[in-house]
Structures are given as structure tokens and as C-alpha cells.
C-alpha positions in Angstrom: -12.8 -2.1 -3.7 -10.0 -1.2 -5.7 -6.7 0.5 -4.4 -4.3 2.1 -6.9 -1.1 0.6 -7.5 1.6 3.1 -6.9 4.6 0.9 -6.4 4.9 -2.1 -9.6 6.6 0.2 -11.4 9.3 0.3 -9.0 9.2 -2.9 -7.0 12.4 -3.8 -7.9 14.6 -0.7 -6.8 11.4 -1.0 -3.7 12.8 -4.5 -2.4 16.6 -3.4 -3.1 16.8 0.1 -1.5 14.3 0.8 1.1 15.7 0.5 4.9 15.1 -2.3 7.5 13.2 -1.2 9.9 14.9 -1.2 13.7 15.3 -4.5 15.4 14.4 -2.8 19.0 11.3 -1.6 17.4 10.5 -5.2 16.1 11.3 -6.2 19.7 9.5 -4.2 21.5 6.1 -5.1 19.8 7.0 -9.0 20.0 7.3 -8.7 24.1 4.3 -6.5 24.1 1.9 -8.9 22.1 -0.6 -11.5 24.2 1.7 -14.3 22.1 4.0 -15.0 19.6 1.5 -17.7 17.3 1.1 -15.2 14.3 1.5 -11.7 13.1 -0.3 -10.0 9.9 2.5 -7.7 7.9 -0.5 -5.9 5.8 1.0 -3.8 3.3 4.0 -6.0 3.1 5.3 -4.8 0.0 8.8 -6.7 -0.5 8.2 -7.8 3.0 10.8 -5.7 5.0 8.9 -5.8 8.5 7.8 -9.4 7.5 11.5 -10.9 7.6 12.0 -8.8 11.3 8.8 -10.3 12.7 9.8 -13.9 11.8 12.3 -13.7 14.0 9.9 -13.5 16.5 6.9 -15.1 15.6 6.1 -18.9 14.4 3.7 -17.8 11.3 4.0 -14.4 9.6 0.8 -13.6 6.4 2.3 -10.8 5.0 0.1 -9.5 2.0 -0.3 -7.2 -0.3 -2.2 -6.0 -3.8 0.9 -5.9 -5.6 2.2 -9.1 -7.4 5.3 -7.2 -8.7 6.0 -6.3 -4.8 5.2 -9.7 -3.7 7.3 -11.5 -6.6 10.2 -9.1 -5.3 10.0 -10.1 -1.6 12.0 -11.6 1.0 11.8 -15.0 1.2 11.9 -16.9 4.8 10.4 -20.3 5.9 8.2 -18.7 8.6 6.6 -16.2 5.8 3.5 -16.9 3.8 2.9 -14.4 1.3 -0.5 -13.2 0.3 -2.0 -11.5 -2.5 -4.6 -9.9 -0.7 -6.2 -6.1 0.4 -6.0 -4.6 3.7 -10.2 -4.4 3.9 -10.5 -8.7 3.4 -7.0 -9.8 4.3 -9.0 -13.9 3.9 -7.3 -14.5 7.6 -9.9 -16.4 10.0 -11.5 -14.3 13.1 -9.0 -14.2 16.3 -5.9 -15.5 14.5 -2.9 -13.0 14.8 -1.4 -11.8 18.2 0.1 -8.3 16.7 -0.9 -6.6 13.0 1.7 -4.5 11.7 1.1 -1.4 8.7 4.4 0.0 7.6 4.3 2.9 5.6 1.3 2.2 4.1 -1.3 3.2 6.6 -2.4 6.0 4.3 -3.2 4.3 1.3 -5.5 2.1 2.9 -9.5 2.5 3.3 -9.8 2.9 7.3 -12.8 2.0 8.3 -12.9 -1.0 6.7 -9.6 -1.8 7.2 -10.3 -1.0 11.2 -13.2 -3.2 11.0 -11.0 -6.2 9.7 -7.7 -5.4 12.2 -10.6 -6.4 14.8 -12.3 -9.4 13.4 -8.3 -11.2 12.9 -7.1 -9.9 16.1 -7.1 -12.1 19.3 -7.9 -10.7 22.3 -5.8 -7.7 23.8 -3.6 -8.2 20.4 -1.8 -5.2 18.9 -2.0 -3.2 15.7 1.2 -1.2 14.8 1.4 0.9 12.3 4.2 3.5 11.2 5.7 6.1 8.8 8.6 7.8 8.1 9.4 11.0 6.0 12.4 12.5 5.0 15.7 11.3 5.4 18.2 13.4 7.3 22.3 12.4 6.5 25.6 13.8 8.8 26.3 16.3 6.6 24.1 19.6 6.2 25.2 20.4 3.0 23.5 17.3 1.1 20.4 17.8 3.5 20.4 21.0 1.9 20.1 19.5 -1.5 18.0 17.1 -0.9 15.0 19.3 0.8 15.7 22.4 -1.3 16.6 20.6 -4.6 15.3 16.8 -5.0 12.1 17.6 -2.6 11.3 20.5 -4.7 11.5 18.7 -8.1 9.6 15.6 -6.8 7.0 17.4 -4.4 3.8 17.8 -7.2 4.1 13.7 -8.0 3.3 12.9 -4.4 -0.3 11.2 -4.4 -2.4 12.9 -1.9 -2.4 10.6 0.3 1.6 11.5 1.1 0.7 13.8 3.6 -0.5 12.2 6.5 3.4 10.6 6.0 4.5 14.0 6.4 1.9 14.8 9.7 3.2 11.1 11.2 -0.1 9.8 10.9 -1.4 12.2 13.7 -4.1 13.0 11.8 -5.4 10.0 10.5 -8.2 8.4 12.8 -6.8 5.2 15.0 -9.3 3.9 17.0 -7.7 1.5 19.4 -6.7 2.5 23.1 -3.2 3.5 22.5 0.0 3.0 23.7 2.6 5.0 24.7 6.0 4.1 22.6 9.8 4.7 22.6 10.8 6.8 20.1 12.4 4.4 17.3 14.4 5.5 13.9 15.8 3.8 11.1 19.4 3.9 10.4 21.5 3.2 7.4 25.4 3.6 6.3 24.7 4.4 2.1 27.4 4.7 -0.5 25.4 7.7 -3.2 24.3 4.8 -5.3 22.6 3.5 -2.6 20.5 6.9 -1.8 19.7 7.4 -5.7 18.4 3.8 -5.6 16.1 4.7 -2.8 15.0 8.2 -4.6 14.0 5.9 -7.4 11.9 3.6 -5.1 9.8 6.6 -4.5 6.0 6.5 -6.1 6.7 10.5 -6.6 9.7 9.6 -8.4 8.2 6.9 -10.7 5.3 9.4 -11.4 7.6 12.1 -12.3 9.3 10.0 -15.1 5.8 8.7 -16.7 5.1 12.6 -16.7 8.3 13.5 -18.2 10.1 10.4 -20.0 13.5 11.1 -18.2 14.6 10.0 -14.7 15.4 13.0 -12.5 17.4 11.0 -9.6 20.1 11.0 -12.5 20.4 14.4 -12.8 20.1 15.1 -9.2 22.8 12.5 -8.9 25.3 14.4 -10.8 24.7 17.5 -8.9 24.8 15.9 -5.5 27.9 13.8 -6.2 30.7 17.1 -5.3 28.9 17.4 -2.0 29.1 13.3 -1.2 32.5 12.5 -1.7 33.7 10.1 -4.1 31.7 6.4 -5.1 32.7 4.7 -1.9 32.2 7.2 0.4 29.4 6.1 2.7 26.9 8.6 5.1 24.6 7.8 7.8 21.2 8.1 7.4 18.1 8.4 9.6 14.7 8.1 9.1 13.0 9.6 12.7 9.8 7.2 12.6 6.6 7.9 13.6 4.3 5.5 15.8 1.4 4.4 16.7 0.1 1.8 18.4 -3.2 0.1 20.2 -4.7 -2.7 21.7 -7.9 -4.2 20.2 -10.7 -3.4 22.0 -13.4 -5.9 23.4 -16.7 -5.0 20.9 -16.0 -5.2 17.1 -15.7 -2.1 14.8 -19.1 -1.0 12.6 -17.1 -0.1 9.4 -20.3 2.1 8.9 -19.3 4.0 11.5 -15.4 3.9 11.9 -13.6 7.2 10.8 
């Protein structure tokens, strides 16, 4: 099977821009897993949750279909990074105590990804998966902009898979006996720059410019830039995230059957 690409073309503003995800979440999943041997970062891309989990965890296999996102990741001693898909990850049955799926939930096939979350997980392991959506900042003038202006420009570009980020994965099947969790965020303190770097790790936003030829976070920049404050003014940002999580139940998936 063959998954499309969406994030080569912008691996490198990918690995330098998108947020670290919260250590208390990380945490949290560590204390709840069966042991701390091994975790599975599928859909590592430049392997932000990778780096948190090998805090925590002797071995991390963090993989991925994208070379350019793997030749862009975070390097750490405890991380082996895998060209691989979701659906065959090449992991041996009962190896990892938690899988984790961060922001990428949606673009993989589930059933067959289900069915392979169960054959590598050890008994009463986790999988973790989350998403996040739109950014909120301190001030409510730029959150105007960026939902009635940036949003607006960018929204057609989205792959149609972008929704279920929107619906917090609610609506996506997850068949593992869940778990009730804390409600996490992410949190950053950006300069503009460093926003307009993170527009530009967006698959909408890469999209847009292969439609068009011209890269509309400039433009956007240039309007936004009154309402910031000057170069080194900084704003906290939050990302609310959305979570789900399960335990691996006793009889394998049929990937014939999984939703």
C-alpha cells in the first residue's frame, strides 16, 4: 500500500517549527505503560515525540515513509529510526510496551494499522495517539487574523483527511478499551518568525504554493506584523490537544474486519 507524501516538501521548516509536545503528557503515558523496554513513535516525522519518549524508555523505533522527514530528525542514542509504514512497521510480535501516533492518526490505513498496533504490542501495552488544530495566541486581535484571514486563504489545500484533526479524532474508529486522560496542551513562547515558520510547515501551505507559485505565509506575514509588535516581540501559544488512548486487548485484530 502506498500513502501519499504530504510533508517532503516541507520537512525542513517540519523539524524546525512544529511544537514539542508536553513533557507531563509524555509522562503520564511512561508510568501508565506495563514497562519501559520499548516504544514505537509511528509517524515520527522529524521525531518530536521520539526525543520525549527516550527520556523514558531504553529503545525508541520511530518510523516513517518519508526519507526527507527522517533525514531532518532528532538525533538521540536511544532512537533508531525507521523507514517504514504504519500497516508493516518490520517490529517483531510483543515487542513495544506503549505505541505512540502524533498527528498523523488520520493519514494512516486503520484497520491495518489496528491490526499491526496489536501484533507489536505486549500484553496490556498502550497505543496513544493525538492531534491538535488550531493555534490560539494571548492576544485576540492576531487570533482574529489568523482564523478569518490565514485559515480562510489556506482552508481548500487541506487534504481530506484534515478533518478528523479538526473533530479531535472523535470520529475516527479506535478499537482498544480506552482510557480516560488529563486534558494536555502544547505551549510555546514564538517571536512572528517563528509562527510564519510553522504556517510554512503546514501540508495546506505547501499545496497552496505548488497551486499558485508564491508563498502566501509572506504576505500574511506582512499583514500580521502591526498586530504582533515588533521582530522580538514574543506571544504564547497553545495548541489544546486532543487524546486518545487504549490498552491492547487480549485476541488479535482481523484487519478484514477492523473499522
Amino acid at each position: 500500500m502506498q500513502h501519499a507524501d504530504h510533508f517532503t516538501p516541507v520537512a525542513a521548516d517540519y523539524a524546525g517549527f512544529r511544537p514539542r509536545y508536553p513533557e507531563a503528557l509524555i509522562a503520564w503515558l511512561a508510568r501508565l505503560a506495563p514497562a519501559r523496554h520499548c516504544a514505537w513513535d509511528c509517524a515520527t516525522g522529524s521525531g518530536q515525540a521520539a526525543v520525549d519518549l527516550a527520556r523514558h524508555f531504553e529503545q525508541v523505533i520511530a518510523t516513517d515513509i518519508s526519507e526527507a522527514q527522517l533525514a531532518a530528525a532528532i538525533p538521540h542514542p536511544r532512537i533508531d529510526y525507521r523507514l517504514a509504514p504504519a500497516e508493516a512497521c518490520g517490529l517483531a510480535d510483543d515487542a513495544v510496551e506503549l505505541i505512540t501516533v502524533a498527528q498523523a492518526l488520520h493519514w494512516l490505513d486503520l484497520g491495518r494499522f489496528y491490526a499491526e498496533a496489536q501484533r507489536v504490542l505486549r500484553p496490556d501495552g498502550l497505543l496513544a495517539v493525538w492531534s491538535y488544530g488550531l493555534l490560539e495566541t494571548d492576544d485576540a486581535a492576531i487570533n482574529h487574523c489568523l482564523r478569518g484571514d490565514y485559515h480562510a486563504i489556506i482552508q481548500p489545500y487541506w487534504p481530506d483527511e484534515r478533518r478528523h484533526v479538526e473533530d479531535g479524532y472523535r470520529a475516527l474508529d479506535f478499537p482498544f478499551p480506552e482510557i480516560q486522560a488529563p486534558a494536555f496542551a502544547l505551549m510555546a513562547d514564538w517571536t512572528l518568525d517563528a509562527l510564519l515558520g510553522y504556517l510554512r510547515s503546514w501540508s495546506a501551505t505547501a499545496r497552496y504554493r505548488a497551486a499558485h507559485g508564491s508563498d502566501p505565509v509572506a504576505a500574511f506575514g506582512t499583514r500580521l506584523a502591526p498586530v504582533w509588535g515588533g521582530p522580538e516581540t514574543r506571544r504564547t501559544i497553545r495548541w489544546p490537544l486532543s487524546l486518545r488512548v487504549g490498552r491492547a486487548p487480549k485476541r488479535r485484530i482481523d484487519a478484514s474486519t477492523a473499522g
